[in-house]
VOROZA-541223 format. One record per residue (C-alpha): residue in one letter; x, y, z. Coordinates in steps of 0.25 Angstrom, whole numbers, plus 5000, padded with zeros to 4 digits. Example, Ala and Ser with C-alpha at 12.3 -4.5 7.8 and 13.67 -1.06 7.14 Angstrom:
# residues 2
<"a", <5049, 4982, 5031>>
<"s", <5055, 4996, 5029>>
This chain:
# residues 255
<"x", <5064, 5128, 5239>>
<"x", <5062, 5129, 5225>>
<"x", <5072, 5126, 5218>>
<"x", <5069, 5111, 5228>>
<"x", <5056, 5110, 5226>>
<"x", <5059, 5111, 5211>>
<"x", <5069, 5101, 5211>>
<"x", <5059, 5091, 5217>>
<"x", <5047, 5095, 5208>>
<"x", <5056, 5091, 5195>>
<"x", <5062, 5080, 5202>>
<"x", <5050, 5073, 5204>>
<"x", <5043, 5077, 5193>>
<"x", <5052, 5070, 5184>>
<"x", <5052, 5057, 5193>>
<"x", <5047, 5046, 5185>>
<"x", <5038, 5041, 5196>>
<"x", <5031, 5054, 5196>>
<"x", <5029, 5055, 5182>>
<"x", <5024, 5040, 5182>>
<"x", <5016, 5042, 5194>>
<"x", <5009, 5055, 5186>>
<"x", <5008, 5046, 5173>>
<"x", <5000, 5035, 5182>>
<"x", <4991, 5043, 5187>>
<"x", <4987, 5051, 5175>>
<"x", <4985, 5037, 5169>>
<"x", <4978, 5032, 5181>>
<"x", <4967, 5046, 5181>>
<"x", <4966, 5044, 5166>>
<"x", <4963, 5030, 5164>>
<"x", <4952, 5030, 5177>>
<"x", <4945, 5043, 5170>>
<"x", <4943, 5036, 5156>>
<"x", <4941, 5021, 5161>>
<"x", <4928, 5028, 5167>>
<"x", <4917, 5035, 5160>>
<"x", <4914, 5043, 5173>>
<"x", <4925, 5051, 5179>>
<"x", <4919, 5050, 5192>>
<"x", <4923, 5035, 5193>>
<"x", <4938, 5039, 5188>>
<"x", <4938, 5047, 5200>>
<"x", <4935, 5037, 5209>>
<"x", <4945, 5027, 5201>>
<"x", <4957, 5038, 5203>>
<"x", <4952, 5042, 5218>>
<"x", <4961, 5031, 5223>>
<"x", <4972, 5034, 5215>>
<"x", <4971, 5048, 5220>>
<"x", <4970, 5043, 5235>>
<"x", <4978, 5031, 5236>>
<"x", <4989, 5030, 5223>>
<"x", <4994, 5045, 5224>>
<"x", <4998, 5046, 5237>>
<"x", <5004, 5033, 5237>>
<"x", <5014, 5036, 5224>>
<"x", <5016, 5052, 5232>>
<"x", <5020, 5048, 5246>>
<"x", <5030, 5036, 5239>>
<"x", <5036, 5045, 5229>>
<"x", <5039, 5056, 5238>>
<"x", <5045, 5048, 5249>>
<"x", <5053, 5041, 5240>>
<"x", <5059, 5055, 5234>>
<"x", <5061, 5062, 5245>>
<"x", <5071, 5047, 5249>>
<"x", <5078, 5050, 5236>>
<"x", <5078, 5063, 5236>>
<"x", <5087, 5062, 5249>>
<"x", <5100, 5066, 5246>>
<"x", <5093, 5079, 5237>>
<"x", <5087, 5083, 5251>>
<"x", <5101, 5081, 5259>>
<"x", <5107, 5089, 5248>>
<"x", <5095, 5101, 5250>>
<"x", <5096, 5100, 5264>>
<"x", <5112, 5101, 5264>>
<"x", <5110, 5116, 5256>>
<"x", <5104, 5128, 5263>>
<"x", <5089, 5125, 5261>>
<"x", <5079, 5123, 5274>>
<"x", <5076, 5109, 5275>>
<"x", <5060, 5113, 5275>>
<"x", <5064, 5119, 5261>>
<"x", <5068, 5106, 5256>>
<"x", <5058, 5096, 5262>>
<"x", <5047, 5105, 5258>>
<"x", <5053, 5106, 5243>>
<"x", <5053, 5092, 5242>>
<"x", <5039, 5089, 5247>>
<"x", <5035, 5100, 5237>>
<"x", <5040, 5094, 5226>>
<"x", <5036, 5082, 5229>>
<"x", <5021, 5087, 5230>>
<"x", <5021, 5094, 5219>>
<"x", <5026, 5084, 5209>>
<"x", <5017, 5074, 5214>>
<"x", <5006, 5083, 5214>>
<"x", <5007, 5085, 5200>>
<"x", <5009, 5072, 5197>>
<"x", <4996, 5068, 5201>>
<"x", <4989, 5082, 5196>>
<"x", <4996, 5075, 5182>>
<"x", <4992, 5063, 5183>>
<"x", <4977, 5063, 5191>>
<"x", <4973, 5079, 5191>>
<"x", <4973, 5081, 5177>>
<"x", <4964, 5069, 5173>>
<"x", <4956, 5072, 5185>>
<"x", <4953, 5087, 5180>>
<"x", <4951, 5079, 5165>>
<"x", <4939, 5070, 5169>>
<"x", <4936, 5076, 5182>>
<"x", <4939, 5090, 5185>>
<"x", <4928, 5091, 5195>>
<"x", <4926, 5094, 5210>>
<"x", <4931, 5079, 5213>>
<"x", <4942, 5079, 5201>>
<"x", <4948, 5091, 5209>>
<"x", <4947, 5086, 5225>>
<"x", <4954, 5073, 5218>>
<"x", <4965, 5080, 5212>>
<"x", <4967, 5091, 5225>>
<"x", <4967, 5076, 5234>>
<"x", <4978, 5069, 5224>>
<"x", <4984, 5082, 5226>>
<"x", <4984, 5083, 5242>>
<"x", <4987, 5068, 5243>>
<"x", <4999, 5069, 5233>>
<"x", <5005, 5080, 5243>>
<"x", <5001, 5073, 5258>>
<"x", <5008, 5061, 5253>>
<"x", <5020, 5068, 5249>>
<"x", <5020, 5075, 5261>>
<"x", <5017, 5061, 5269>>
<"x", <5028, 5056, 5260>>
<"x", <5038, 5068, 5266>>
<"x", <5035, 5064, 5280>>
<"x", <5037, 5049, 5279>>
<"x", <5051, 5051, 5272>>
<"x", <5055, 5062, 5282>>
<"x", <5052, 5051, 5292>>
<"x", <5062, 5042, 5289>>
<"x", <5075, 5042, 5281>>
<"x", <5075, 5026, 5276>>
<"x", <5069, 5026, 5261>>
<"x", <5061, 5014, 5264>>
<"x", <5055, 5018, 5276>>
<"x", <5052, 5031, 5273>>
<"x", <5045, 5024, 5260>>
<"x", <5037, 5013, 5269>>
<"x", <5031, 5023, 5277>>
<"x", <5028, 5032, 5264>>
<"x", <5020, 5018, 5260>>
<"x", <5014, 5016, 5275>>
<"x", <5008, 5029, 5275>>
<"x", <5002, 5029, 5264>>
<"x", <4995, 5015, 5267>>
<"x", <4992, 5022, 5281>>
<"x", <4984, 5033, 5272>>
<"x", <4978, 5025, 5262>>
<"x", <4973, 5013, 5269>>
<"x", <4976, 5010, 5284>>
<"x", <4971, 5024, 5287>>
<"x", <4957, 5021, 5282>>
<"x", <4958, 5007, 5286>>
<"x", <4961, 5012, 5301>>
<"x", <4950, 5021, 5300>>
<"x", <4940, 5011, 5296>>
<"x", <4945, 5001, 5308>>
<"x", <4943, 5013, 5317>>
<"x", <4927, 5014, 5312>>
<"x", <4924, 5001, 5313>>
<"x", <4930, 5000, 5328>>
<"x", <4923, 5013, 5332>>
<"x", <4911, 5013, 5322>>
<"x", <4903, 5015, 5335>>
<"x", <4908, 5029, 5336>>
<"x", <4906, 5041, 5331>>
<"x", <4918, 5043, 5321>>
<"x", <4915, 5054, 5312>>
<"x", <4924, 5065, 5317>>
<"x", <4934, 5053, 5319>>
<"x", <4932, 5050, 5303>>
<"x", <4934, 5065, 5300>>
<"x", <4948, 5065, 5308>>
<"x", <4952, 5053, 5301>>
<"x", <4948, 5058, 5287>>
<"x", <4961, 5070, 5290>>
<"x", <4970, 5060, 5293>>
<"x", <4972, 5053, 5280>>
<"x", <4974, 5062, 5267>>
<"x", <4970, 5051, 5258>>
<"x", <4955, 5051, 5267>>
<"x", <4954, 5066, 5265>>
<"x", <4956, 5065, 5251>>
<"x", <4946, 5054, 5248>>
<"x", <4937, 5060, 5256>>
<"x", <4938, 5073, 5248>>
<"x", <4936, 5066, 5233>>
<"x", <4925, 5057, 5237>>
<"x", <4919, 5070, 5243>>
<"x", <4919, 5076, 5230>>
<"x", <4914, 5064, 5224>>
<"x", <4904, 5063, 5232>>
<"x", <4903, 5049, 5235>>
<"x", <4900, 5045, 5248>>
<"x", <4900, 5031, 5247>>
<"x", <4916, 5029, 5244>>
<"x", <4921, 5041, 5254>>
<"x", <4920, 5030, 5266>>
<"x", <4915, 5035, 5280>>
<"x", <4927, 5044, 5282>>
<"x", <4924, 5054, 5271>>
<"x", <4908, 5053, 5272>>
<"x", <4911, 5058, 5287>>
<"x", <4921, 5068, 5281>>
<"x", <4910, 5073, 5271>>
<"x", <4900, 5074, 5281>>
<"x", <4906, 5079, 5292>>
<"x", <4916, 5090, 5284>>
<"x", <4906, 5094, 5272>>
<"x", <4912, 5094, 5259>>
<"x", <4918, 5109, 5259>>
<"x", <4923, 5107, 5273>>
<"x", <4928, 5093, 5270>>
<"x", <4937, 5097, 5258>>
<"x", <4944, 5108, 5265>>
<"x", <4945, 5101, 5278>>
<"x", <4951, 5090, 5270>>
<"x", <4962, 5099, 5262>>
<"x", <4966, 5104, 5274>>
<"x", <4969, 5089, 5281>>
<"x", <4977, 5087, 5267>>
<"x", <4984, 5098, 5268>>
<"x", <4988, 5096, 5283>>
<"x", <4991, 5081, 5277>>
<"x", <5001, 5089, 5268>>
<"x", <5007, 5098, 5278>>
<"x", <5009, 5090, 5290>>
<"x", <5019, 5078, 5284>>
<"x", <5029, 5087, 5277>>
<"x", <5029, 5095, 5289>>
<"x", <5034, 5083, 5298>>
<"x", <5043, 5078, 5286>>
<"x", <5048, 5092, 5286>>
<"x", <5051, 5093, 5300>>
<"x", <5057, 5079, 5300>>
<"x", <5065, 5082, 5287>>
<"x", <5072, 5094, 5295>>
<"x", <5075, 5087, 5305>>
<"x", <5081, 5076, 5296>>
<"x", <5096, 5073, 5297>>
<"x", <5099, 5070, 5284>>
């Protein structure tokens, strides 16, 4: 698994998408810090980078390598390595070269202007969102074996996350806003990661006004303690639970 995940770590780490991708972003934090005299606001300016931008370039990326990478997998799995070993290598490798990427690019000019208990939360949620979408990524090309399809739905999904799923959830307020919903709004908030994590930075932010009625219902219901590690937990099960499926639909694969 090593000697795989290695393989893949270099490999993308010399990709020139990756390397562009980190030289944007670090562009993209340092500009937005100095364009501001308050640090706070550049926050706020690289929030939606965070939440909509990153998980956008990882769930591409690592659906369109794991396509090209095809032949390297049927070559693994034609040698005497569990097939878990080498879907798991791949995933990995594709989450930790992305992860860096974006510690590169965002968490270092982050911990430079703002090493706070916001600057943190940010850089831990850019961290979890960089891995769920890779794993998201995983499943949607374990799905299908056409290149373009398995890329389409890569791109639907992470409209599904981004916008349709809070758009859905507003229509489903303003048809019932006659009910009680609250519970109903703290189930929603664990379906979406993207939710959890703007919840959780506009928690440490403190600003109520901007978190919608999702997160103030999250915030009031869950404390801010309870909050935080109820809402790692649903990243991490947002983790676990696509590369499961991939995996068990990748050893079941005939390739």
């Amino acid at each position: 698994m090593k000697k795989i995940l290695k393989y893949v770590i270099v490999d993308i780490v010399q990709n020139k998408i990756v390397l562009i991708y980190t030289f944007l972003l670090l562009l993209i934090s340092l500009t937005v810090f100095n364009l501001e005299d308050n640090a706070a606001k550049g926050m706020l300016s690289l929030l939606n980078i965070v939440l909509i931008i990153v998980p956008l370039i990882c769930i591409i990326f690592s659906t369109i390598y794991i396509y090209n990478s095809s032949e390297f997998i049927e070559l693994l799995v034609s040698q005497p390595v569990k097939r878990r070993t080498i879907w798991l290598s791949i995933f990995s490798g594709l989450a930790s070269s992305l992860s860096l990427a974006f510690f590169i690019g965002a968490g270092i000019p982050i911990l430079l202007y703002h090493a706070d208990a916001t600057g943190f939360m940010m850089i831990a949620m850019g961290l979890f969102l960089t891995i769920v979408f890779v794993s998201i990524a995983m499943l949607a090309a374990g799905l299908t074996r056409d290149k373009a399809k398995g890329i389409g739905l890569s791109i639907l999904l992470w409209l599904y996350f981004s916008l349709i799923f809070d758009a859905l959830v507003l229509f489903l307020l303003f048809q019932f806003q006659d009910y009680p919903l609250e519970n109903a709004m703290v189930v929603f908030s664990f379906l979406n990661p993207i939710d959890l994590s703007r919840i959780q930075i506009l928690l440490q932010m403190d600003i109520s006004a901007l978190m919608g009625y999702t997160g103030a219902v999250f915030r009031d219901f869950f404390g801010s303690n309870t909050g935080i590690l109820l809402s790692f937990v649903g990243l991490f099960i947002w983790i676990v639970f696509p590369i499961m499926m991939s995996l068990k639909k990748f050893k079941r694969k005939d390739l």
